[in-house]
mmCIF file of the N, C-alpha and C atoms, coordinates in Angstrom:
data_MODEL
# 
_entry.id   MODEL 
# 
loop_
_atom_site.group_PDB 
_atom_site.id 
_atom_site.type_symbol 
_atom_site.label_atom_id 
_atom_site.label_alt_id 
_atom_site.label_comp_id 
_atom_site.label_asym_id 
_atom_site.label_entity_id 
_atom_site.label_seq_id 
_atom_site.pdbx_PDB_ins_code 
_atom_site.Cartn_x 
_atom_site.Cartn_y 
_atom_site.Cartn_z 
_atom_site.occupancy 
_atom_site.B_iso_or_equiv 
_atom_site.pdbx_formal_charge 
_atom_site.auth_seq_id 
_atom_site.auth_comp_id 
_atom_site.auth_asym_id 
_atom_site.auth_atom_id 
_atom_site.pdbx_PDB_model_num 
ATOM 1   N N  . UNK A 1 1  ? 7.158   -18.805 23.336 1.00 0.00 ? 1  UNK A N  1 
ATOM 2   C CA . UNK A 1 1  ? 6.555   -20.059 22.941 1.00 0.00 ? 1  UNK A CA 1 
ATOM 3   C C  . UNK A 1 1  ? 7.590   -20.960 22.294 1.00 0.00 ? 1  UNK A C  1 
ATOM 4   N N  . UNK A 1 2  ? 7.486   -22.218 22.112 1.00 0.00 ? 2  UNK A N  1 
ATOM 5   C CA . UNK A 1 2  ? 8.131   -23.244 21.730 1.00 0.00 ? 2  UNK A CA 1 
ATOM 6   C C  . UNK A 1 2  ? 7.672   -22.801 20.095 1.00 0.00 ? 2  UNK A C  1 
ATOM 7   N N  . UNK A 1 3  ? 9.126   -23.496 19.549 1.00 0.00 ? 3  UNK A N  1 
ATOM 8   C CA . UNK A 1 3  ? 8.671   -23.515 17.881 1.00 0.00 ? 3  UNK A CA 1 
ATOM 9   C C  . UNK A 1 3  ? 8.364   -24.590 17.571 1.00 0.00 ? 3  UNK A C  1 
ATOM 10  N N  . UNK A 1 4  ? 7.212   -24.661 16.933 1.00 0.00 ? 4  UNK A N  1 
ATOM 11  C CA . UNK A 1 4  ? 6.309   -26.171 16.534 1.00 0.00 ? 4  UNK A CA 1 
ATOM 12  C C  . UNK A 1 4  ? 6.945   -26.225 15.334 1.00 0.00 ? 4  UNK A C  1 
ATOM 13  N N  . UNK A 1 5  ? 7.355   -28.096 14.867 1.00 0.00 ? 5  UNK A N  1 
ATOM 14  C CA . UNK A 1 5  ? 8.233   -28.385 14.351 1.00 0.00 ? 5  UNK A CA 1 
ATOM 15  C C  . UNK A 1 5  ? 6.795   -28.738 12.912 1.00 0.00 ? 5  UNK A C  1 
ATOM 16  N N  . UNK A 1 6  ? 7.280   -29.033 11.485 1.00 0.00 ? 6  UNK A N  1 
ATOM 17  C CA . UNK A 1 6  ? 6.225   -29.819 10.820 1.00 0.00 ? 6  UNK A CA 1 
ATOM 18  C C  . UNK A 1 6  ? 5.037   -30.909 11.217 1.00 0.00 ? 6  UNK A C  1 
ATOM 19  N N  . UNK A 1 7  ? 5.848   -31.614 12.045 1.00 0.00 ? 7  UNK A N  1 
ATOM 20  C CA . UNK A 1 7  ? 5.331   -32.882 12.676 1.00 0.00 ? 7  UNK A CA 1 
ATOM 21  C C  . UNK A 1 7  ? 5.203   -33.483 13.979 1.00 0.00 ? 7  UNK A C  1 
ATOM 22  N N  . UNK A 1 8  ? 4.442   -32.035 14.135 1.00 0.00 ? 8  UNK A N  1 
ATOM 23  C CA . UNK A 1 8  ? 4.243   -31.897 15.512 1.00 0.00 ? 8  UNK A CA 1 
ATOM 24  C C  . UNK A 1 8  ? 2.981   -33.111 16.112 1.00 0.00 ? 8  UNK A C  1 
ATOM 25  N N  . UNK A 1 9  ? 2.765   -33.338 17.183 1.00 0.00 ? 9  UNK A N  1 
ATOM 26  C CA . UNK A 1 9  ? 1.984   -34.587 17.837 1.00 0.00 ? 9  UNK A CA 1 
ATOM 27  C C  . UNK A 1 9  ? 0.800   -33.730 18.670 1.00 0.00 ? 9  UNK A C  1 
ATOM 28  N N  . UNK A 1 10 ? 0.654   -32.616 17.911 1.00 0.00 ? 10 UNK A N  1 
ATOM 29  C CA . UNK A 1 10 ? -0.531  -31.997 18.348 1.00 0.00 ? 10 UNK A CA 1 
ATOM 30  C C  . UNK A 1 10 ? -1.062  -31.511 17.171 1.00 0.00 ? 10 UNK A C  1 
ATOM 31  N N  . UNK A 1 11 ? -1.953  -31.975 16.019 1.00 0.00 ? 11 UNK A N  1 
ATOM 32  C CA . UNK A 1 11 ? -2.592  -31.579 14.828 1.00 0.00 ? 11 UNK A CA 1 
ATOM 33  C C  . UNK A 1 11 ? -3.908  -32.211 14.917 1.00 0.00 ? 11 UNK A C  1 
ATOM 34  N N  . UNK A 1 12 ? -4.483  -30.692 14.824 1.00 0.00 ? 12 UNK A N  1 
ATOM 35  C CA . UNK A 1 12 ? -5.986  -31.210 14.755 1.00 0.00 ? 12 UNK A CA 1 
ATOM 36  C C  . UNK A 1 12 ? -6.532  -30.308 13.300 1.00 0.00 ? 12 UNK A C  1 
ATOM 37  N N  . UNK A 1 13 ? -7.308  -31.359 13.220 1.00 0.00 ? 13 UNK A N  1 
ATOM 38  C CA . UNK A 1 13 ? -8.423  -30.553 11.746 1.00 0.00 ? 13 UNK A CA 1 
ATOM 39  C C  . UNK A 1 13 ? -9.857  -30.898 12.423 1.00 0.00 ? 13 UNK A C  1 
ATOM 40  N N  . UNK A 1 14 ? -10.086 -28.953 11.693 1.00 0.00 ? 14 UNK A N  1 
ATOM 41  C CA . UNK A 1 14 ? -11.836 -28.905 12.050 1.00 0.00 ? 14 UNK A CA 1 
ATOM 42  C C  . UNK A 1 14 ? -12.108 -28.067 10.764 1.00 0.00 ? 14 UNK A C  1 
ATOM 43  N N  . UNK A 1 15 ? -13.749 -28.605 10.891 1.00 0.00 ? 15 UNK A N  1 
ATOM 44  C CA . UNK A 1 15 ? -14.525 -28.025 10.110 1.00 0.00 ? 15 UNK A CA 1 
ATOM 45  C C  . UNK A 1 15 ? -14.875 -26.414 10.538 1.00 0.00 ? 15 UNK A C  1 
ATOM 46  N N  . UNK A 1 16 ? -14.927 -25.944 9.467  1.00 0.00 ? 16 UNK A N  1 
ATOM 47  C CA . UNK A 1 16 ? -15.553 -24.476 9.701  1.00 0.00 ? 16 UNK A CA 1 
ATOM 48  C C  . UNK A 1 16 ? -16.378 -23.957 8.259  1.00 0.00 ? 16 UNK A C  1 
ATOM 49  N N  . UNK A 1 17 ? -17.664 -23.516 8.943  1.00 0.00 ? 17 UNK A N  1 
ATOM 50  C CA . UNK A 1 17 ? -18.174 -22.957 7.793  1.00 0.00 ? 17 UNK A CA 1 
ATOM 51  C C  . UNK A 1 17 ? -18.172 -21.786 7.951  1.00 0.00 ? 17 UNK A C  1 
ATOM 52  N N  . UNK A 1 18 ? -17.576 -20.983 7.496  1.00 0.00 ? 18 UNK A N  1 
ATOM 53  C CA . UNK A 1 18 ? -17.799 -18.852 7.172  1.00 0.00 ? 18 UNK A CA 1 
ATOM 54  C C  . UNK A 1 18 ? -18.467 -18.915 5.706  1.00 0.00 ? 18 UNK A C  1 
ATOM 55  N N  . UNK A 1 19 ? -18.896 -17.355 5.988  1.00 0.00 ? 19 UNK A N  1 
ATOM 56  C CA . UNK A 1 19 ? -19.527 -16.559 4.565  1.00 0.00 ? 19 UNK A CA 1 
ATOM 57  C C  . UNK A 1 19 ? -18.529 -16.666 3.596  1.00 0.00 ? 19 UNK A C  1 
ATOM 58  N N  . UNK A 1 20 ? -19.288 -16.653 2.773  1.00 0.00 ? 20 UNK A N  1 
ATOM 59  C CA . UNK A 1 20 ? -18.414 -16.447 1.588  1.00 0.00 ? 20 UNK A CA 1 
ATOM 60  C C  . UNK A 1 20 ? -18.015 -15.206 1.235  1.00 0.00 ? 20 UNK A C  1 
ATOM 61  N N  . UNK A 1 21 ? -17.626 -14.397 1.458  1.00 0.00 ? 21 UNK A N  1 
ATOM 62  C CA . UNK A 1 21 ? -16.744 -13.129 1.365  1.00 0.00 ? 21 UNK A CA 1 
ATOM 63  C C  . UNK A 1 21 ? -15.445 -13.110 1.650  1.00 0.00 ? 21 UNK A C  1 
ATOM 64  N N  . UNK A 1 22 ? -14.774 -12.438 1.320  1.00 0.00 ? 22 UNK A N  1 
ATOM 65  C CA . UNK A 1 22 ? -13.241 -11.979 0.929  1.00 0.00 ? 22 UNK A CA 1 
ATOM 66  C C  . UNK A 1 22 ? -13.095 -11.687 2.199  1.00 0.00 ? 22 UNK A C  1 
ATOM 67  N N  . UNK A 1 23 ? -11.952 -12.160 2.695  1.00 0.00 ? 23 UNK A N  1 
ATOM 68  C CA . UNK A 1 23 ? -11.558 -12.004 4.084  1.00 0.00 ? 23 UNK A CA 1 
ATOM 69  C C  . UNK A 1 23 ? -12.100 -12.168 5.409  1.00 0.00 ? 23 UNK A C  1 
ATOM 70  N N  . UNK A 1 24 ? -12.965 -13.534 5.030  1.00 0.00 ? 24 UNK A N  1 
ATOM 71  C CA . UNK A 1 24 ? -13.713 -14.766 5.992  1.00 0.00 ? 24 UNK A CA 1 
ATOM 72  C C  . UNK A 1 24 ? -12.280 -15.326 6.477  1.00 0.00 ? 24 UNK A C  1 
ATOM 73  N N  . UNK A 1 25 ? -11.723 -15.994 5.647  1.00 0.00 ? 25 UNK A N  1 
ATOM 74  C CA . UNK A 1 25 ? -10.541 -17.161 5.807  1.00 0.00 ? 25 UNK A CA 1 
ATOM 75  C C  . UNK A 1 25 ? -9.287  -16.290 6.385  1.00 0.00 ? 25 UNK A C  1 
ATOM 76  N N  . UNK A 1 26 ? -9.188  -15.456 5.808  1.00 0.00 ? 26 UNK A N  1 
ATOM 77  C CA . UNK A 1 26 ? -7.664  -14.255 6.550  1.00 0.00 ? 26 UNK A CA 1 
ATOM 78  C C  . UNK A 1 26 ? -7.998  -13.779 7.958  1.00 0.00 ? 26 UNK A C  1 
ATOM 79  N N  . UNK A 1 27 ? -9.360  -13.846 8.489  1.00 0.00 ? 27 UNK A N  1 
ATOM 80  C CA . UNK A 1 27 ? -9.704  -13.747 9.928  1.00 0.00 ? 27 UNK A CA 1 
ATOM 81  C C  . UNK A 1 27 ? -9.048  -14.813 10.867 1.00 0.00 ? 27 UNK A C  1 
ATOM 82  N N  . UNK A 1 28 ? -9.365  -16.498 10.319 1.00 0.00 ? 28 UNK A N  1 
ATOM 83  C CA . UNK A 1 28 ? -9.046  -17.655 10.538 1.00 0.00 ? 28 UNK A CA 1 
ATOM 84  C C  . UNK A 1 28 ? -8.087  -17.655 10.777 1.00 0.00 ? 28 UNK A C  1 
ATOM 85  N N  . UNK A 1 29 ? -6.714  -17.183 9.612  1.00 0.00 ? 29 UNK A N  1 
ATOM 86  C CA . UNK A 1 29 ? -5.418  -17.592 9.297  1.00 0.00 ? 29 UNK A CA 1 
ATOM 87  C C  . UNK A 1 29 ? -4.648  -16.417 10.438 1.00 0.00 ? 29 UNK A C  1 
ATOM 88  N N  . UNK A 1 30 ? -5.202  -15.475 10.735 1.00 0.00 ? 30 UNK A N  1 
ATOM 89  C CA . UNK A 1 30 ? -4.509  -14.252 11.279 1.00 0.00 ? 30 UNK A CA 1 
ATOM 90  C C  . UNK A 1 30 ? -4.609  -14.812 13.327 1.00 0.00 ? 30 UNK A C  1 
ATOM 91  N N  . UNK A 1 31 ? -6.203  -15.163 13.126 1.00 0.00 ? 31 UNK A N  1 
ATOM 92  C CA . UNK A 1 31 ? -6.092  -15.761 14.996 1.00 0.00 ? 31 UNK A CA 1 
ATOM 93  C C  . UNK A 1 31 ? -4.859  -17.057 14.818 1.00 0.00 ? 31 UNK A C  1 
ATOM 94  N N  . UNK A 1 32 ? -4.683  -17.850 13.862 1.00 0.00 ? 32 UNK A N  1 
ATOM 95  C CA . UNK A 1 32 ? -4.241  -19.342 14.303 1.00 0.00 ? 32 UNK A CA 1 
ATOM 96  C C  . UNK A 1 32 ? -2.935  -18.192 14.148 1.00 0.00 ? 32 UNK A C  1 
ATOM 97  N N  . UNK A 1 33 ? -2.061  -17.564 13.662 1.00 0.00 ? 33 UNK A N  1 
ATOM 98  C CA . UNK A 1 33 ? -0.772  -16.893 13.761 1.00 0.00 ? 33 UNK A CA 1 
ATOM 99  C C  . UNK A 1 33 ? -0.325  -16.403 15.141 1.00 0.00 ? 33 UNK A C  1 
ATOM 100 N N  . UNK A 1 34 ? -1.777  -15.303 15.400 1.00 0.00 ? 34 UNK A N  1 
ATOM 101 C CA . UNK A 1 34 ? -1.405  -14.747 16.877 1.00 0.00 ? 34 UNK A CA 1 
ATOM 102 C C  . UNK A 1 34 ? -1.340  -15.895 17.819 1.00 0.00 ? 34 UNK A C  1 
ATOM 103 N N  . UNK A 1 35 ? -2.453  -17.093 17.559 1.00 0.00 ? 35 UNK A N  1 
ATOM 104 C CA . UNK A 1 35 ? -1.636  -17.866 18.434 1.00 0.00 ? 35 UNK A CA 1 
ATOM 105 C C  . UNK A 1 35 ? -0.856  -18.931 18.674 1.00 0.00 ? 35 UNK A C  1 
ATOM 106 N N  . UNK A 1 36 ? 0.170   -18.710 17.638 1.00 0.00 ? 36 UNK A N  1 
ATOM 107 C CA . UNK A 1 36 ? 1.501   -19.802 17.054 1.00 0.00 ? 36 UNK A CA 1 
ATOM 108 C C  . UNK A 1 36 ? 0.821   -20.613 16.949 1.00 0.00 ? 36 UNK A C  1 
ATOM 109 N N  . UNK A 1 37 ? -0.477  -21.186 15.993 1.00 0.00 ? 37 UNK A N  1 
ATOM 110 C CA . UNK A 1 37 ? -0.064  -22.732 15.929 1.00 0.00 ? 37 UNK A CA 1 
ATOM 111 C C  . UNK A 1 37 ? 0.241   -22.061 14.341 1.00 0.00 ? 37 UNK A C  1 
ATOM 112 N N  . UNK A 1 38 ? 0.488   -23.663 13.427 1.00 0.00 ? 38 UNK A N  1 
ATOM 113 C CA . UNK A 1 38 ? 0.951   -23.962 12.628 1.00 0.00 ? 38 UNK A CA 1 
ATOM 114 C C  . UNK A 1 38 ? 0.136   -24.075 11.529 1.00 0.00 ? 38 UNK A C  1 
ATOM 115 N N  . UNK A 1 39 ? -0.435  -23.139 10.148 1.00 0.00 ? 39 UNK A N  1 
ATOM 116 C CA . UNK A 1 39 ? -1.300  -23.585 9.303  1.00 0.00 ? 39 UNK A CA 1 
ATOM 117 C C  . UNK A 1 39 ? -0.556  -24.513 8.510  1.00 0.00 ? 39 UNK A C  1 
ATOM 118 N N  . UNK A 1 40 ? -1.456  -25.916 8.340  1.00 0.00 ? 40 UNK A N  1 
ATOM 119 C CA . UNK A 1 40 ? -1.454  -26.654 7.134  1.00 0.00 ? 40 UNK A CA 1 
ATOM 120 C C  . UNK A 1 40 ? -1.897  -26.740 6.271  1.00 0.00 ? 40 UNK A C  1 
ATOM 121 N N  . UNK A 1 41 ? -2.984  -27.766 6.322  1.00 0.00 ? 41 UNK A N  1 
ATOM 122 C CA . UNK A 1 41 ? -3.609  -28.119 4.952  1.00 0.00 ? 41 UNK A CA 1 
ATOM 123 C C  . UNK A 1 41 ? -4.990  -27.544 5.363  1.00 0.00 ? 41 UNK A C  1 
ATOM 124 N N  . UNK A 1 42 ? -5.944  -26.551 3.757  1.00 0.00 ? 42 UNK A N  1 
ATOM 125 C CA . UNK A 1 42 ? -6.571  -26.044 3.493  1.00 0.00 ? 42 UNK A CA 1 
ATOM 126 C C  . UNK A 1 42 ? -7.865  -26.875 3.027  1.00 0.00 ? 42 UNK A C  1 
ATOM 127 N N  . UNK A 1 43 ? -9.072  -27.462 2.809  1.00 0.00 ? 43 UNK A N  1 
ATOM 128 C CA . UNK A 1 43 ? -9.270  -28.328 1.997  1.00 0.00 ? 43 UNK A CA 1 
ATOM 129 C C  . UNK A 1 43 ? -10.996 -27.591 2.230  1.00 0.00 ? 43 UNK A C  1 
ATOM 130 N N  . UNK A 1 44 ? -11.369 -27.309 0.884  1.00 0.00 ? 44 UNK A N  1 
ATOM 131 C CA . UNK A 1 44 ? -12.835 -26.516 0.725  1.00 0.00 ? 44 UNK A CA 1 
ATOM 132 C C  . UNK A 1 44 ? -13.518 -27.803 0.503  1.00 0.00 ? 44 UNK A C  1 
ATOM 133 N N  . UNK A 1 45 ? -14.383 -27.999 1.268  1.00 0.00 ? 45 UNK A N  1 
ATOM 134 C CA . UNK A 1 45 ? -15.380 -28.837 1.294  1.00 0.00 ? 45 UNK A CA 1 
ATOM 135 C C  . UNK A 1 45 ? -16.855 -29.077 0.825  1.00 0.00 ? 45 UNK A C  1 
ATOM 136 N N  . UNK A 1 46 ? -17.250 -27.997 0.658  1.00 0.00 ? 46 UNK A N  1 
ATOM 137 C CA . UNK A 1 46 ? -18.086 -27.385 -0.259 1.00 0.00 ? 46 UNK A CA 1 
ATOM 138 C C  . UNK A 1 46 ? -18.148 -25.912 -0.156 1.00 0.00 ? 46 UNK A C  1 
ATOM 139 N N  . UNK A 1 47 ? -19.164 -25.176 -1.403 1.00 0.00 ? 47 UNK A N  1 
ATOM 140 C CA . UNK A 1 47 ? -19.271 -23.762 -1.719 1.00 0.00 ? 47 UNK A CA 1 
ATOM 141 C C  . UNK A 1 47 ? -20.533 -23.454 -2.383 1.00 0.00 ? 47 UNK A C  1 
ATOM 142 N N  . UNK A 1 48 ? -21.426 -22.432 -1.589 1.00 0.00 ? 48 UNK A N  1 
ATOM 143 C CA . UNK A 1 48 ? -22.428 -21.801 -2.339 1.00 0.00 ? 48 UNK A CA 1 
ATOM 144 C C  . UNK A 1 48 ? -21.942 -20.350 -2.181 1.00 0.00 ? 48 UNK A C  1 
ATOM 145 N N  . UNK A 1 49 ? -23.099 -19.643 -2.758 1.00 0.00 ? 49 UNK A N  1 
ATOM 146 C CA . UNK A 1 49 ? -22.757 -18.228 -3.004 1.00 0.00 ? 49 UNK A CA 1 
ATOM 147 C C  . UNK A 1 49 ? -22.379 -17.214 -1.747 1.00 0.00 ? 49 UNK A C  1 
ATOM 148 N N  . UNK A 1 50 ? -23.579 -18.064 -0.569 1.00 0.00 ? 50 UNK A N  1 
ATOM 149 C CA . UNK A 1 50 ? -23.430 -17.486 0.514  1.00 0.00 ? 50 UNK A CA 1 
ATOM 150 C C  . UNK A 1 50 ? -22.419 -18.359 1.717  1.00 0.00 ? 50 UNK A C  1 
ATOM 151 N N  . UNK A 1 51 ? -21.857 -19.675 1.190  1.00 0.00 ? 51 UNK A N  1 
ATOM 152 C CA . UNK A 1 51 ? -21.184 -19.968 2.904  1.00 0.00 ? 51 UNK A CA 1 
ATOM 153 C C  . UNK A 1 51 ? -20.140 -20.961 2.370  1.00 0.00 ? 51 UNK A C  1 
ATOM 154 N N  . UNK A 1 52 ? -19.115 -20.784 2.300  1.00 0.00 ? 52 UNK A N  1 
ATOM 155 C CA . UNK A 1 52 ? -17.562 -21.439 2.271  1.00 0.00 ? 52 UNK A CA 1 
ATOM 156 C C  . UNK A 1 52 ? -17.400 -22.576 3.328  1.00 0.00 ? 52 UNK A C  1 
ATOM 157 N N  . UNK A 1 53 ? -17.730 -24.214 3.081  1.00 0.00 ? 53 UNK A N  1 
ATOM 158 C CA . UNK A 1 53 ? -17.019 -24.694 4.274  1.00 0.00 ? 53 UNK A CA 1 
ATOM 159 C C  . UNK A 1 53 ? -15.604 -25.261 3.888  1.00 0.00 ? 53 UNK A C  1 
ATOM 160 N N  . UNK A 1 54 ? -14.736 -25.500 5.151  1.00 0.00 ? 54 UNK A N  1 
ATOM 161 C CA . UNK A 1 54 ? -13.239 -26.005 4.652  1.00 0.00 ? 54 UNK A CA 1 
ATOM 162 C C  . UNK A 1 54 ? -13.153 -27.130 5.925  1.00 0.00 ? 54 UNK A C  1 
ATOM 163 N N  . UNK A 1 55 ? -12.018 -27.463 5.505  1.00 0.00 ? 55 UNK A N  1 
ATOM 164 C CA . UNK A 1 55 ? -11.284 -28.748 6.662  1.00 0.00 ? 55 UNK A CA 1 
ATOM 165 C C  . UNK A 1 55 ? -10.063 -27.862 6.588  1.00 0.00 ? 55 UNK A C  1 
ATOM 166 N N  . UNK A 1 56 ? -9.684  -27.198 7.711  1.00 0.00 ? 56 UNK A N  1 
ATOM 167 C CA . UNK A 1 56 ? -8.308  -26.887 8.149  1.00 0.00 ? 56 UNK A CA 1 
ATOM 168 C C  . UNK A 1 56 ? -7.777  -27.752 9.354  1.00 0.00 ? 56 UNK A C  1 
ATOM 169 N N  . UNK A 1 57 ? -6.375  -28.094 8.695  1.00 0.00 ? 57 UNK A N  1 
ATOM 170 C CA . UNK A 1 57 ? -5.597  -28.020 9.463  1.00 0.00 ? 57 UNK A CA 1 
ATOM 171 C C  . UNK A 1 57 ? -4.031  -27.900 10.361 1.00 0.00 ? 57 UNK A C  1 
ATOM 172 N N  . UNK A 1 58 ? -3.887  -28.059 11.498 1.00 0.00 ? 58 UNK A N  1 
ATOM 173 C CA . UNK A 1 58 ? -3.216  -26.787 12.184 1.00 0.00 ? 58 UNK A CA 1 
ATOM 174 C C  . UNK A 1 58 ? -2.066  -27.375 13.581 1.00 0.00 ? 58 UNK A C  1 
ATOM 175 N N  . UNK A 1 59 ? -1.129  -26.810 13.303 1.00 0.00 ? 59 UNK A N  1 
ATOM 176 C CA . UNK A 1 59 ? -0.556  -27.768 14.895 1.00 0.00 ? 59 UNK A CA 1 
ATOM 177 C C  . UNK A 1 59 ? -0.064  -26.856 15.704 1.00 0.00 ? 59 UNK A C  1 
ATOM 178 N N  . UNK A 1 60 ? -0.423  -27.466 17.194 1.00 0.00 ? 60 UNK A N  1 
ATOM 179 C CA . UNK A 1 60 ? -0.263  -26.376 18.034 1.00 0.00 ? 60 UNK A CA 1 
ATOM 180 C C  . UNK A 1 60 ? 1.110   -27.485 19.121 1.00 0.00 ? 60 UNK A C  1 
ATOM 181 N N  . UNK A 1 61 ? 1.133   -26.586 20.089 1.00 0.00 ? 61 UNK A N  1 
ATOM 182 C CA . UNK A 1 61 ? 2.391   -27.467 20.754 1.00 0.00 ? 61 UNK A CA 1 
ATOM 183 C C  . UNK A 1 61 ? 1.611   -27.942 21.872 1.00 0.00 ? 61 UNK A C  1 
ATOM 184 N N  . UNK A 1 62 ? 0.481   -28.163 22.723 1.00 0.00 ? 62 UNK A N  1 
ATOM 185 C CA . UNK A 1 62 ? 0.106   -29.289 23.509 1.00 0.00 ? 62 UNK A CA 1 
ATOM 186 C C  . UNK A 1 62 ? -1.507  -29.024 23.383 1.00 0.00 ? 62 UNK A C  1 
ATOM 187 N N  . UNK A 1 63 ? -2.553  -29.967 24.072 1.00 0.00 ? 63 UNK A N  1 
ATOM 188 C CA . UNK A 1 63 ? -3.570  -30.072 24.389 1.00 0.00 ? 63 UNK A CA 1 
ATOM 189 C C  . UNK A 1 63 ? -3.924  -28.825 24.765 1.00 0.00 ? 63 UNK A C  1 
ATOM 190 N N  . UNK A 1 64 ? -3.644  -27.738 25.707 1.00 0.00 ? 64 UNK A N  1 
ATOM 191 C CA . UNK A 1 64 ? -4.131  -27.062 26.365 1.00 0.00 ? 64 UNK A CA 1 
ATOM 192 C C  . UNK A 1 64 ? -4.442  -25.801 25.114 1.00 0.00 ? 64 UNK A C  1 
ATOM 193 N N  . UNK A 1 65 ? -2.695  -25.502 24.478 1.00 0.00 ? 65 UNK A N  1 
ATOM 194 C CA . UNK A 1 65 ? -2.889  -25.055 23.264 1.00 0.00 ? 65 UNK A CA 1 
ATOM 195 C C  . UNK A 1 65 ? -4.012  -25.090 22.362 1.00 0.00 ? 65 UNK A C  1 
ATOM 196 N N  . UNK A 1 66 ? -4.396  -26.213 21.996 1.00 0.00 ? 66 UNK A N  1 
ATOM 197 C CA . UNK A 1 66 ? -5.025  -26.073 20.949 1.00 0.00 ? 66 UNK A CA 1 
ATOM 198 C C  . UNK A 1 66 ? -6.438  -25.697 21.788 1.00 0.00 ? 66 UNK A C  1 
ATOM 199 N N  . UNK A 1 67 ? -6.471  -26.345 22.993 1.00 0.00 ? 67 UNK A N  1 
ATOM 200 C CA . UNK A 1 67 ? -8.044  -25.132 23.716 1.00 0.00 ? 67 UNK A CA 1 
ATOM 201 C C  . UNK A 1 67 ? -7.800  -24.433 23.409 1.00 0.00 ? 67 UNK A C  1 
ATOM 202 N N  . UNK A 1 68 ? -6.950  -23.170 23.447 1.00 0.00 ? 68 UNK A N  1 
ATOM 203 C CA . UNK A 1 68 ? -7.387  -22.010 23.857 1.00 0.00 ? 68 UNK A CA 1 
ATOM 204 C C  . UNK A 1 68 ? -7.242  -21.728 22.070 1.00 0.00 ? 68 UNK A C  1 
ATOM 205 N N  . UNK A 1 69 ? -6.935  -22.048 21.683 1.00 0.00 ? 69 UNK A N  1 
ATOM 206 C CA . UNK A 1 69 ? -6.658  -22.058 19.571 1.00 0.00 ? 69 UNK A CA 1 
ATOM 207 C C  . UNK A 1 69 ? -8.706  -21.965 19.608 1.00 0.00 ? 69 UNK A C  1 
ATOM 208 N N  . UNK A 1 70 ? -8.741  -23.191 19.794 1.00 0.00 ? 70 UNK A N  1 
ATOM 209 C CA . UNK A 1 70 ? -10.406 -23.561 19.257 1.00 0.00 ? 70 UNK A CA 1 
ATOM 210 C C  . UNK A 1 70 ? -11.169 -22.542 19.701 1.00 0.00 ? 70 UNK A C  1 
ATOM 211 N N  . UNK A 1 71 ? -10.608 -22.065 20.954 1.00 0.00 ? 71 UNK A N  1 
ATOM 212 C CA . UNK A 1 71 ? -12.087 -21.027 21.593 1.00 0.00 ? 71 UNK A CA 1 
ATOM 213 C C  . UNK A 1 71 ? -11.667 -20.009 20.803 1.00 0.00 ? 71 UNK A C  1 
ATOM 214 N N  . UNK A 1 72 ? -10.754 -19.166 20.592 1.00 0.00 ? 72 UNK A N  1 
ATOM 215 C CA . UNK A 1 72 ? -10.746 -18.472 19.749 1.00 0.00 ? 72 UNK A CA 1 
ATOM 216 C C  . UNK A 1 72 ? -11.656 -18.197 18.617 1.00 0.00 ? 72 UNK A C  1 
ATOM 217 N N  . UNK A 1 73 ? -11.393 -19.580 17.991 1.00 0.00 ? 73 UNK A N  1 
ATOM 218 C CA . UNK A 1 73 ? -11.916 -19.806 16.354 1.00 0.00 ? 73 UNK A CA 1 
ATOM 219 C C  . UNK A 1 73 ? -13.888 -19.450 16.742 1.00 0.00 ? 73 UNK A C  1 
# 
């Protein structure tokens, strides 16, 4: 794979809501690794006891990339 630079021209942010339990978000962070994109910015959007939402986001190196990133997620 190509190494995605900081400022890459493929960054997308999405919403995701998971449970609130310990190692919801390290599921997230571990698929976007296996598939090289790039974690950025983290941003918790709201929180109850039971469901964590965030704004991540992530850069991948083209369009097609970040398909196959999203279906993952």
């Amino acid at each position: 794979m190509t190494e995605i630079g900081p400022y890459s021209n493929y960054r997308l942010t999405i919403r995701l809501q998971l449970a609130n339990k310990p190692g919801m978000f390290a599921k997230v962070a571990a698929v976007l690794a296996e598939e090289g994109a790039n974690l950025g910015a983290v941003d918790i959007v709201s929180a109850t006891a039971d469901c964590m939402v965030r704004d991540v986001t992530f850069d991948v190196q083209s369009e097609t990339h970040g398909e196959k990133v999203l279906a993952r997620l």
